[in-house]
C-alpha positions in Angstrom: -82.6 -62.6 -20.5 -79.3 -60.5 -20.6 -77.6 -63.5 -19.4 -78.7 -65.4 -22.0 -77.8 -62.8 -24.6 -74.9 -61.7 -23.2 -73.9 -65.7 -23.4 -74.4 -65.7 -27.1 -72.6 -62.6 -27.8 -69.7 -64.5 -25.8 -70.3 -67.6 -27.8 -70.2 -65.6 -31.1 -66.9 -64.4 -30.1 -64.9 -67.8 -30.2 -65.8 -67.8 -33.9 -62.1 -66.0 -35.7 -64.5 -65.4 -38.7 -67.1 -63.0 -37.1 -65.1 -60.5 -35.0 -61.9 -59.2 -34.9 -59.7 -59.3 -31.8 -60.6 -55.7 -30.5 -63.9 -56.4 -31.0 -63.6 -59.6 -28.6 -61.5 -57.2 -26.4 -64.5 -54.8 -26.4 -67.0 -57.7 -25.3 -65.4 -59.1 -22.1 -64.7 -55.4 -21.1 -68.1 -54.3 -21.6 -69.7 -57.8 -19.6 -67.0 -56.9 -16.7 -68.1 -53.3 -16.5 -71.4 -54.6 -16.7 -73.0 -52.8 -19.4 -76.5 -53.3 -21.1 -75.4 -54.6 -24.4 -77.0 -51.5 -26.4 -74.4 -49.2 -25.2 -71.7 -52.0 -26.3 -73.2 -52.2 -30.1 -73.1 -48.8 -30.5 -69.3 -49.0 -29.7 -68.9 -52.0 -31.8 -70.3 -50.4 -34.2 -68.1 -47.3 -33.8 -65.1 -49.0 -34.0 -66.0 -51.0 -36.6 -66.8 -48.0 -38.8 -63.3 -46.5 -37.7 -60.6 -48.6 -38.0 -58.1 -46.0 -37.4 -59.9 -45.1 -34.2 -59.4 -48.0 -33.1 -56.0 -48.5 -33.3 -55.1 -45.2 -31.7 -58.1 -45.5 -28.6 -57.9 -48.4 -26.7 -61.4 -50.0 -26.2 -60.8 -49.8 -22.4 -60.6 -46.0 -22.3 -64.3 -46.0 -24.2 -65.6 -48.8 -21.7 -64.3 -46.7 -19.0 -66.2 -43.8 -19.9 -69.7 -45.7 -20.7 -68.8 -47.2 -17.1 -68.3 -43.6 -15.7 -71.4 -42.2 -17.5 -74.2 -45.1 -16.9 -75.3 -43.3 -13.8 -78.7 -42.1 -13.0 -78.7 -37.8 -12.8 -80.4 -37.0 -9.2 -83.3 -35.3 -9.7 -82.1 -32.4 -7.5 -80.1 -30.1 -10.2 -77.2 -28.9 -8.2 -76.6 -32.7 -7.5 -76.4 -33.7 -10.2 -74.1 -31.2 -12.1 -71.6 -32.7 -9.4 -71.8 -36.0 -10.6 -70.9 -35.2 -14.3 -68.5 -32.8 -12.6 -67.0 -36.2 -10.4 -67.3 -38.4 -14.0 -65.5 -35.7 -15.9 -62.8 -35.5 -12.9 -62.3 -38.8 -12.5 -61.4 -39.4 -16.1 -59.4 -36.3 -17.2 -57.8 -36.0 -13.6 -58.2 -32.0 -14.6 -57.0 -28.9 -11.9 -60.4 -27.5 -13.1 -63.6 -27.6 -15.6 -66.0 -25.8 -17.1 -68.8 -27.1 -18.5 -70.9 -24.4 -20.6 -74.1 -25.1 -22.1 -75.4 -23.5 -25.0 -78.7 -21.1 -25.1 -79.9 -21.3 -28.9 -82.4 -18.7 -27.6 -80.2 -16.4 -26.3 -76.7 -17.3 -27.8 -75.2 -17.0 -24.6 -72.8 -19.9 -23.2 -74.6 -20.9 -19.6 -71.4 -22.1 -17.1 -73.3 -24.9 -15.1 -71.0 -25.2 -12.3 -70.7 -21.8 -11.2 -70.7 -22.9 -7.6 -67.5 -24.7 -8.0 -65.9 -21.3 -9.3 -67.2 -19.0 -6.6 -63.8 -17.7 -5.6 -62.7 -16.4 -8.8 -66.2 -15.0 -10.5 -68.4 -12.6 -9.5 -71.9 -15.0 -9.5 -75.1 -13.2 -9.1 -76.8 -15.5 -6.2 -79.4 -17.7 -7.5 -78.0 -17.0 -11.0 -75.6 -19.0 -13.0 -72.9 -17.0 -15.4 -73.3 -16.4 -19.0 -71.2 -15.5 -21.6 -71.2 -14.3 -24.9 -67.9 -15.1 -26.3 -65.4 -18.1 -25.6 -61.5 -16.4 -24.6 -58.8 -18.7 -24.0 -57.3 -16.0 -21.6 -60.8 -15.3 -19.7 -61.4 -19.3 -19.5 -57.4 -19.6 -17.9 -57.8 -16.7 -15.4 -61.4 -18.2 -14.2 -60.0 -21.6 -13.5 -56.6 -20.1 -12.5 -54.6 -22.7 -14.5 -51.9 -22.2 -17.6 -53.5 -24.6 -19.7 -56.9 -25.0 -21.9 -58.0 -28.2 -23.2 -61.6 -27.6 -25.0 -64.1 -29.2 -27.0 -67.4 -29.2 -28.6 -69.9 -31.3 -27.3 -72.8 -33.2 -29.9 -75.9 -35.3 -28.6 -76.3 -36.6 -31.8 -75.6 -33.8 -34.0 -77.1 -31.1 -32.1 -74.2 -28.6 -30.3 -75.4 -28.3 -26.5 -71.9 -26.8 -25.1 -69.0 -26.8 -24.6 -65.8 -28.8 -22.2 -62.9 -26.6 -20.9 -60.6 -28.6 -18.7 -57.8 -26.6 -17.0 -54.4 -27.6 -16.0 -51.9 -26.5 -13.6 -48.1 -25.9 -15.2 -46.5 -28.5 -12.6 -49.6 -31.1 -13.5 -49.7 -30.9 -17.3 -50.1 -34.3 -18.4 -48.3 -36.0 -21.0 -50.3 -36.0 -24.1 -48.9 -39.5 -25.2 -49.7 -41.1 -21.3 -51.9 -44.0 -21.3 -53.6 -42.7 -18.3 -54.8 -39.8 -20.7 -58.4 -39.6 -21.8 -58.9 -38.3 -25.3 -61.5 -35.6 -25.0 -63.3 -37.0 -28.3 -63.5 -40.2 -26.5 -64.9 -38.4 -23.7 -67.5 -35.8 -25.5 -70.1 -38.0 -26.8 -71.0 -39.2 -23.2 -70.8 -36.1 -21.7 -72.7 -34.7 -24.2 -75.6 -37.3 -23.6 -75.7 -36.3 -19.8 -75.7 -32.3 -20.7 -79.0 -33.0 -23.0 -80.1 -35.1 -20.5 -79.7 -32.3 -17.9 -80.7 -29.7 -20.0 -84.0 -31.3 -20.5 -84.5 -31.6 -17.0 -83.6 -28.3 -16.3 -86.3 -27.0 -18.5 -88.6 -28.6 -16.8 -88.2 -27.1 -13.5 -87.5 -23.3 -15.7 -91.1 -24.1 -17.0 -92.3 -24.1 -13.9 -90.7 -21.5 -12.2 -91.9 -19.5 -15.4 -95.6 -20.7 -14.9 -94.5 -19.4 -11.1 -93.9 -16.2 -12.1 -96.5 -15.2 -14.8 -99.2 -16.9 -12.3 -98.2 -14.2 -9.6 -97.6 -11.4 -11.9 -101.3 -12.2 -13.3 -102.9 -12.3 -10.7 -101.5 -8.9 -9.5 -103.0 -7.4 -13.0 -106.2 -9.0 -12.0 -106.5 -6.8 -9.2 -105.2 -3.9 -10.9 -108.9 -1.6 -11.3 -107.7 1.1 -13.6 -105.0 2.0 -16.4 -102.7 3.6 -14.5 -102.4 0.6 -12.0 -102.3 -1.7 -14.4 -99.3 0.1 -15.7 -98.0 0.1 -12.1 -98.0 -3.3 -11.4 -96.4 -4.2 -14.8 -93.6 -1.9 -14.0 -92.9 -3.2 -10.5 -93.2 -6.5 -11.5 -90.2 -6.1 -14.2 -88.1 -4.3 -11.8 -88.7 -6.4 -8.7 -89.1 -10.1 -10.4 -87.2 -9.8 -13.2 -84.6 -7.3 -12.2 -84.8 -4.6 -14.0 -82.9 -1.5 -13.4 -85.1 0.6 -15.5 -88.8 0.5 -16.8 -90.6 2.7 -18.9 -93.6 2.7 -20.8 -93.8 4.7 -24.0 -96.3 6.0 -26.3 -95.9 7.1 -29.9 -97.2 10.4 -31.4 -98.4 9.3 -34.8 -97.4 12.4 -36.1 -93.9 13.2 -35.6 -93.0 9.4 -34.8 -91.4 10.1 -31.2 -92.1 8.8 -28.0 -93.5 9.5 -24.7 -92.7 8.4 -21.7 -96.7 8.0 -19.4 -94.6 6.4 -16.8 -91.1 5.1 -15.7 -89.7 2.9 -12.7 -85.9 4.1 -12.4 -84.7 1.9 -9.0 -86.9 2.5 -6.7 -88.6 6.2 -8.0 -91.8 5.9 -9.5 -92.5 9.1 -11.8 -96.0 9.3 -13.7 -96.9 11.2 -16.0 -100.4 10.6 -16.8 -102.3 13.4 -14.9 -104.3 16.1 -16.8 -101.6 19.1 -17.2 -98.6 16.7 -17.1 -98.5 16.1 -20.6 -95.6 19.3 -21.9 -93.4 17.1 -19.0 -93.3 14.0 -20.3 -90.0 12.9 -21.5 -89.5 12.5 -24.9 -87.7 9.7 -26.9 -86.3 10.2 -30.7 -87.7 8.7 -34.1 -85.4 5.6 -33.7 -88.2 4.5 -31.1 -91.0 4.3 -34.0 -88.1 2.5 -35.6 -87.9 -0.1 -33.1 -91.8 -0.5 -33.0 -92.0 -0.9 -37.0 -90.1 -3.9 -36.8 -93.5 -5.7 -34.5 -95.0 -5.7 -37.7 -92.4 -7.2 -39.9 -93.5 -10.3 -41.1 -89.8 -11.6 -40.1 -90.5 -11.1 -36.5 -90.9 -14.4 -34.8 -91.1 -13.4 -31.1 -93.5 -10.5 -29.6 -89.9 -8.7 -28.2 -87.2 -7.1 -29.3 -83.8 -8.3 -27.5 -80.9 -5.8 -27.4 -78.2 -7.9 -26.2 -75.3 -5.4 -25.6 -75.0 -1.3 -25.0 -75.5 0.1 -28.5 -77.9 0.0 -31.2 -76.2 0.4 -34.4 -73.8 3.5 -34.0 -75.9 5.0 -30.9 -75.4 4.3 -27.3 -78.8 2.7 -25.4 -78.6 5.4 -23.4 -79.2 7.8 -26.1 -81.5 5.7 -27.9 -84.1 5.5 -25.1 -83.1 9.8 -23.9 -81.8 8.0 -20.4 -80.0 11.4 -18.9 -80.5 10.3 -14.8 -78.1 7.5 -15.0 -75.4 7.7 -12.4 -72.2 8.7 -13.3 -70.2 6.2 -15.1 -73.5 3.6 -15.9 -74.9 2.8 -19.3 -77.6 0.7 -20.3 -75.7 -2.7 -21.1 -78.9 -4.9 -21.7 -82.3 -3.4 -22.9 -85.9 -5.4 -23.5 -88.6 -3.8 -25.9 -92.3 -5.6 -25.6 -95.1 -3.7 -27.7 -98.4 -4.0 -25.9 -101.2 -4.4 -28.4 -104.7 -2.5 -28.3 -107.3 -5.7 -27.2 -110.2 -3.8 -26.7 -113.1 -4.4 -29.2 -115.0 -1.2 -30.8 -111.6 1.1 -30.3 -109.6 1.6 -33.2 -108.0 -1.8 -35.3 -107.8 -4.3 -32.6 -104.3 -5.6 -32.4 -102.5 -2.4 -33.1 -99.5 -1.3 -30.9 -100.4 1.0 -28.4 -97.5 1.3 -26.5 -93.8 -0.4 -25.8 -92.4 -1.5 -22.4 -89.0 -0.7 -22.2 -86.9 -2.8 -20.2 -83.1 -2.1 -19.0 -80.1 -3.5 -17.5 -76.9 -1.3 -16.5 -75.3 -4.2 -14.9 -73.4 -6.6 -17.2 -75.9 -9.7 -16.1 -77.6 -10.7 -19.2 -81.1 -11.2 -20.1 -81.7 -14.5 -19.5 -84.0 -17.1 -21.2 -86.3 -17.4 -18.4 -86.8 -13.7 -18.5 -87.5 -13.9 -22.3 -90.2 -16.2 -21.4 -91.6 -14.7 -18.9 -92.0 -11.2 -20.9 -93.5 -13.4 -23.8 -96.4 -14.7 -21.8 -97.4 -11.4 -19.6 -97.3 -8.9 -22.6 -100.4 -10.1 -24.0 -102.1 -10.8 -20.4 -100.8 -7.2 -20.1 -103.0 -6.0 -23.5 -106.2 -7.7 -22.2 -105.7 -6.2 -18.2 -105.2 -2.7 -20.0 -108.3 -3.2 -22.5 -110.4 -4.0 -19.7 -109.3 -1.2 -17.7 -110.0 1.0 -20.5 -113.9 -0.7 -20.8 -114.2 0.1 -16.7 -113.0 3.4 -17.0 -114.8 4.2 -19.9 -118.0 2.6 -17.6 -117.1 5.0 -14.6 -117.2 7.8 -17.0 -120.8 7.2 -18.2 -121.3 7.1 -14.9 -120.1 10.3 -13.8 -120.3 12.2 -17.2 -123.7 14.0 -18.7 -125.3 12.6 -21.4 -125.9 16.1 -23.4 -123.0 18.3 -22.5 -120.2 15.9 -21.9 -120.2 17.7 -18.7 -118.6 15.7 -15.7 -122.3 15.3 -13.4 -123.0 15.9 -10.1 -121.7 12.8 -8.7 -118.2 13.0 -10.5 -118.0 16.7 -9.4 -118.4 15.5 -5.5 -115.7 12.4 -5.7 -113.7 15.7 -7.5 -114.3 17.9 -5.0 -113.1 15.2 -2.6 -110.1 14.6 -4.0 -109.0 18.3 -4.1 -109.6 19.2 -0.4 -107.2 15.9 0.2 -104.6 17.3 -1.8 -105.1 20.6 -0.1 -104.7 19.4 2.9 -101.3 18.0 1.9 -100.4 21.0 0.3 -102.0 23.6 1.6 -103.5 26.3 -1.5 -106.4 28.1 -2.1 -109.2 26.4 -3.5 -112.4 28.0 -5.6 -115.9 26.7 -6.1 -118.2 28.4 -8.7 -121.6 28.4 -9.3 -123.3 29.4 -12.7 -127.0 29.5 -13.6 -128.2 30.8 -16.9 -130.2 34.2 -16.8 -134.1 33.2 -18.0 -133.8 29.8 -18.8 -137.2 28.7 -18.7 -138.5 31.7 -20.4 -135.7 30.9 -23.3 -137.2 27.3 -22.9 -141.2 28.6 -23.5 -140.0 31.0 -26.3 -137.9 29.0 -28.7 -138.3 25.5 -27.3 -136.3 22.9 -25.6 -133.9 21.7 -28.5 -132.8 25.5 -29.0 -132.4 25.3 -24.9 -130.2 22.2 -25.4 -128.1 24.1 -27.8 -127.5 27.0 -25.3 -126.5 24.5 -22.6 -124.1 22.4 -25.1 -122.6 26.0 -26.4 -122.1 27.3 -22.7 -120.5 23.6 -21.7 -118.0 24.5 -25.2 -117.3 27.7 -23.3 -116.5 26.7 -20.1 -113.9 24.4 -21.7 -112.2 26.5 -23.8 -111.3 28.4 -20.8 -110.0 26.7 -18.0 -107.3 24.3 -17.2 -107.1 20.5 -17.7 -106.7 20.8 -13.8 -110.2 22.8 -13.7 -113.1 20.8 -13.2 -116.8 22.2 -14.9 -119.7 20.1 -13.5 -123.7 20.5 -15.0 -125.3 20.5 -11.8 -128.7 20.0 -12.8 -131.0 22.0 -15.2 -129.5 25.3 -16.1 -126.8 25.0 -13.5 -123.5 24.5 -13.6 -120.4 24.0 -11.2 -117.2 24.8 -11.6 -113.9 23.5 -9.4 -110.8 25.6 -9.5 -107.5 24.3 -7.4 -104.4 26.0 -6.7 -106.7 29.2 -7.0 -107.1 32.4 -5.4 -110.9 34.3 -5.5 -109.2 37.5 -7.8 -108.2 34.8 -10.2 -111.5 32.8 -10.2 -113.5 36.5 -10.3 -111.1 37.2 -13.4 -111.8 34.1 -15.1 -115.9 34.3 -14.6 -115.9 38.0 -16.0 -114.2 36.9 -19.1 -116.3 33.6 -19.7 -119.3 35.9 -18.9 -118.5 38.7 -21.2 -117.8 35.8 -24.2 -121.3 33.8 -23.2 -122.7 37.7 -23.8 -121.3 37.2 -27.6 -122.8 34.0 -28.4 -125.6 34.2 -31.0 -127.5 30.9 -31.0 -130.0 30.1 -34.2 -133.6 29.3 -33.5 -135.9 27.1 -35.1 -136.9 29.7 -37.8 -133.5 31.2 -38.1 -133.9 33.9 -35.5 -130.5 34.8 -33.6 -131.3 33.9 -29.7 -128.8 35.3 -27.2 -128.4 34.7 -23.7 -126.2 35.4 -20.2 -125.1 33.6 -17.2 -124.3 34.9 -13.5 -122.1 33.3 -10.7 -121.4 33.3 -7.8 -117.9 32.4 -6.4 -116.9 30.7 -2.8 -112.9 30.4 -1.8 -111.8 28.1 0.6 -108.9 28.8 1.9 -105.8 26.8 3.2 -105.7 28.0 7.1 -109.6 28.1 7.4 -112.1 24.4 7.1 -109.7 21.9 6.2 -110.2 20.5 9.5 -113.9 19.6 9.2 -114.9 16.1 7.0 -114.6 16.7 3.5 -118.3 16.1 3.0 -118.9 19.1 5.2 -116.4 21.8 4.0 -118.0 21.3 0.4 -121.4 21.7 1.4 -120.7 24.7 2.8 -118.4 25.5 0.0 -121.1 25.1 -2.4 -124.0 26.9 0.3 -122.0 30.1 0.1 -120.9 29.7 -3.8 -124.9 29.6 -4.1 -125.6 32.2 -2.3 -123.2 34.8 -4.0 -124.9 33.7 -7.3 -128.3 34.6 -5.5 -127.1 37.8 -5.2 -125.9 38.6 -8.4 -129.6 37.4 -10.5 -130.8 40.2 -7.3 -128.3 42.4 -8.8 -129.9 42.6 -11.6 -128.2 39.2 -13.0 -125.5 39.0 -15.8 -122.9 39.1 -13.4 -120.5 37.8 -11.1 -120.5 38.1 -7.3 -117.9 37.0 -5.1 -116.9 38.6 -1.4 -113.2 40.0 -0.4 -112.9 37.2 1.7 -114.9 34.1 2.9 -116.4 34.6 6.1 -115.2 31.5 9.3 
């Protein structure tokens, strides 16, 4: 069939009336070079259009570079970047190229043969360059040439790069040389073969991106709690995407600053979630609520913010995001902000910005595409790992947490008391258990009934809050009784601390059902367990002896005469 057609177009030819003699020229080039005879119309038609154009280019030199250009690209990448590299050779007969692709997502110029340019750029492995401005000077010193031949390349109107060709001063060609290919000649095709790569590049980015955010989800699958969610997150965007630091922030609705819960700087992990750390978390300045108002602009198109370069505005990044432990010399050149969204149903507006991830570079290696798409698809699988966290926590808490007092019960209070001993064993410190029964209970029960006895219980549990540490743990223990866990304490402390409570509880002036004042007391009793004696028994064991002696110390103070606190010099081996 392309016989036959290719037989009329000859045919057609020997007519002086239908084409001109460059046009005939054209023809028995392209059938030589063996072209399918849509690439020929289209230069036909070119020329045609351009009569000037075709005086001045010589329909071989466009034949030759269809003929250079109809080539299949391999469908392994580096391959076939060196055959549009061996096209481009063999037509410009260049010292070197470069052949940068355009990033409309990133405006960053991609150089796809970094490989060929080893010797003379620092290339991150795996990782081709990128730049961010176009230099004459930079482009000569990277091939090592003295001359810069450039253009723009268009597949059909749309700007995918750009053609540098470098030349030696002892093999600068002679503009006017037939042997010369005109890089406008040249562009179109090349241009076709960089979409053409491009496109296929994206496909195998879209998969190492589905890669990527496949692992990293399943990792936040297996994340139990909020604090590991936030964990995995942060390793992930310092190990996977290369991050040099990661923090995530809250915002006081208040004063509009930030707080740091948690931070990955290289490999140091620091946390600051625990109950006491709070007056140590580091703080950020308003710009930070700045940042996090533009989320809900309704010009905001992507769920990040992309700081491409080391200020913002007038300010350093460094000072923007209060990054002092920098080594001397480094500054934040890059920086990433992702808000994470609350996704939990019943708390608050759902889709409000809980928090930011903030994301930094201090090498000069951009932030790639791939990256950008990567963050886009975990943030949100982020939101809905840390809502459910929050639903299983909240779950554990029922769990461990009385109904009337808000109390932590007597289950929470042992997987407490477990904990501690661990850490005292680590760290060896005194550790003090109380225990704290209400004087006449019952009786108070019988005489004014058991909603006045709930209030006593629910005034007592406002009590023991208002005086201990975040780091203290107050336990109802069941009925009247109440537990109390007090680390990095010594027994003259904890005796301290139960004389004042029980000298307050002796204040309290409860209302009864007819509006009579009802007043009660406590007494305790207090057991220490000290660093050098019982850590070396099973947990389980040093706190039921712990809690045998604490008992019996409080059994001695209601034979005392009660309203007191008991508590020996020193606890007995």
């Amino acid at each position: 069939m392309d016989r036959h057609k290719a037989s009329k177009l000859t045919g057609s030819a020997a007519k002086p009336s239908s084409k001109t003699p460059d046009q005939l020229d054209l023809t028995r080039l392209a059938l030589k070079a063996s072209l399918t005879l849509p690439v020929v119309k289209s230069l036909t038609d070119s020329l045609t259009q351009d009569p000037y154009r075709a005086q001045s280019i010589t329909a071989f030199k466009e034949i030759e570079c269809a003929r250079r250009f109809n080539f299949d690209l391999s469908e392994n990448l580096p391959e076939a970047i060196q055959q549009i590299e061996a096209a481009v050779y063999a037509l410009t007969q260049c010292d070197g190229q470069l052949i940068l692709l355009f990033n409309e997502t990133t405006g960053l110029y991609e150089c796809l043969n970094d490989t060929t340019l080893a010797h003379s750029m620092e290339v991150y492995p795996g990782k081709a360059r990128e730049f961010a401005h176009l230099k004459e000077a930079q482009l000569k010193t990277l091939l090592g040439v003295e001359k810069i031949n450039t253009v723009q390349l268009f597949a059909h109107e749309d700007f995918v790069g750009v053609l540098a060709l470098g030349y030696k001063q002892n093999n600068i060609p002679d503009p006017l040389s037939e042997a010369i290919m005109p890089l406008d000649v040249l562009a179109p095709y090349l241009a076709i073969k960089i979409r053409s790569l491009k496109t296929a590049r994206h496909v195998q980015n879209l998969n190492d991106v589905q890669h990527c955010v496949q692992e990293i989800s399943t990792q936040l699958i297996r994340a139990a709690d909020y604090q590991a969610v936030l964990f995995t997150m942060l390793s992930a965007f310092h190990q996977l995407l290369q991050f040099d630091i990661c923090q995530y922030v809250v915002l006081d609705p208040n004063c509009g600053e930030g707080h740091v819960l948690i931070e990955q700087d290289g490999d140091t992990l620091n946390t600051y979630m625990n109950p006491g750390q709070e007056t140590r978390r580091p703080k950020m300045g308003t710009e930070i609520a700045s940042l996090v108002s533009l989320f809900t602009s309704m010009g905001r198109k992507e769920p990040y913010l992309h700081i491409n370069g080391p200020r913002l505005g007038d300010k350093p990044l460094n000072q923007v995001f209060q990054v002092k432990h920098l080594p001397r010399g480094e500054d934040i050149q890059s920086a990433l902000v992702l808000p994470v969204l609350d996704m939990t149903p019943g708390r608050g507006p759902f889709g409000k910005i809980q928090g930011v991830f903030i994301l930094c570079r201090t090498s000069s290696e951009p932030i790639s595409e791939d990256v950008l798409n990567i963050a886009k698809e975990v943030i949100q699988n982020v939101s809905l790992a840390l809502g459910r966290a929050y639903v299983l926590e909240k779950a554990l808490e029922m769990a461990h947490t009385d109904e009337l007092t808000g109390l932590t019960n007597r289950r929470g209070f042992y997987e407490r008391f477990e904990s501690e001993i661990e850490r005292a064993r680590r760290n060896p410190t005194s550790l003090c258990v109380v225990m704290v029964d209400v004087d006449f209970f019952k009786r108070l029960n019988d005489s004014f009934g058991h909603l006045i006895g709930d209030q006593v219980l629910c005034r007592l549990a406002d009590l023991f809050h208002s005086n201990v540490r975040r780091s203290d743990v107050v336990a109802r223990f069941g009925g009247e009784e109440f537990a109390l866990l007090l680390p990095d304490t010594t027994l003259t402390s904890a005796t301290e601390l139960m004389e004042r409570i029980r000298r307050e509880v002796q204040q309290v002036v409860c209302q009864g059902m007819s509006g009579e004042p009802v007043q009660f007391t406590i007494s305790a009793g207090i057991a220490q367990i000290e660093p050098t004696h019982g850590l070396s028994k099973p947990s389980r064991e040093v706190i039921s002896e712990a809690l045998a002696y604490a008992d019996e110390q409080l059994y001695l103070a209601k034979e005392s005469g009660r309203n007191r606190v008991c508590a020996p010099c020193s606890k007995p081996e």
